[in-house]
N, C-alpha and C positions, 0 to 999 in steps of 0.2 A: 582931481589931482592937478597939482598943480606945473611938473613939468614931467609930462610923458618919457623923456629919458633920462631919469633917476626914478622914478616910481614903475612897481608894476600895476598895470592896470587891475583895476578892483573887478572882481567873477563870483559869483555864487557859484560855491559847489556843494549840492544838499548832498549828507550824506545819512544812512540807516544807520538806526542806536546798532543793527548787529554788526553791521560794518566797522564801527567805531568799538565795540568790546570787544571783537577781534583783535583788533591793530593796538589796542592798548593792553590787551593780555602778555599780547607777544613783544611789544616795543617794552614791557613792565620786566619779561622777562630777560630779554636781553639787555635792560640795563641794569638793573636788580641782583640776577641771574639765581632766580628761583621764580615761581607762581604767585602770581598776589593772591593774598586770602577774598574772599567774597566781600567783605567792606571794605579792601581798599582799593579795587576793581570798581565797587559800587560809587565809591567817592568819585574816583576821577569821572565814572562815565558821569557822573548827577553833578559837577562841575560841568562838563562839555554839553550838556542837555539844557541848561543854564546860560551859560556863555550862548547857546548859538539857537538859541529857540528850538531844541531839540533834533539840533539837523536843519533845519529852513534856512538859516542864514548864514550859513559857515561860508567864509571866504577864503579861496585859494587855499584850502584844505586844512586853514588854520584853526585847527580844535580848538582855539583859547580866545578867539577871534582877537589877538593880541597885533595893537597899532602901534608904529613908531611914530615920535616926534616929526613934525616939519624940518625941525634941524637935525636929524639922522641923515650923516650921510655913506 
């Protein structure tokens, strides 16, 4: 990183596929505001299993391990 105060510092935080179909059942349903059916549940988790090497690599608990530009400010 390039200046410590404007970035946050980069953390692995491994997280469980169950820990992750929990949080997305219930973030689906509150934003949704119903249940997601089993393949669309399956989608996101097999997205986030993708993105983050199944949990090993997820940063600062970014399911999507989604990066900003240098020029984000």
């Amino acid at each position: 990183m390039t200046d410590a105060g404007h970035y946050i510092v980069d953390e692995l935080t491994p997280l469980t596929p169950s820990a992750v179909i929990e949080a997305l059942y219930w973030g689906f349903v509150a934003v949704v505001g119903r249940q997601p059916s089993d393949s669309e549940l399956c989608c996101h988790v097999a997205q986030w299993a993708l993105e983050t090497g199944h949990g090993k690599s997820c940063h600062r608990n970014n399911l999507g391990n989604l990066k900003a530009a240098a020029t984000y400010t």
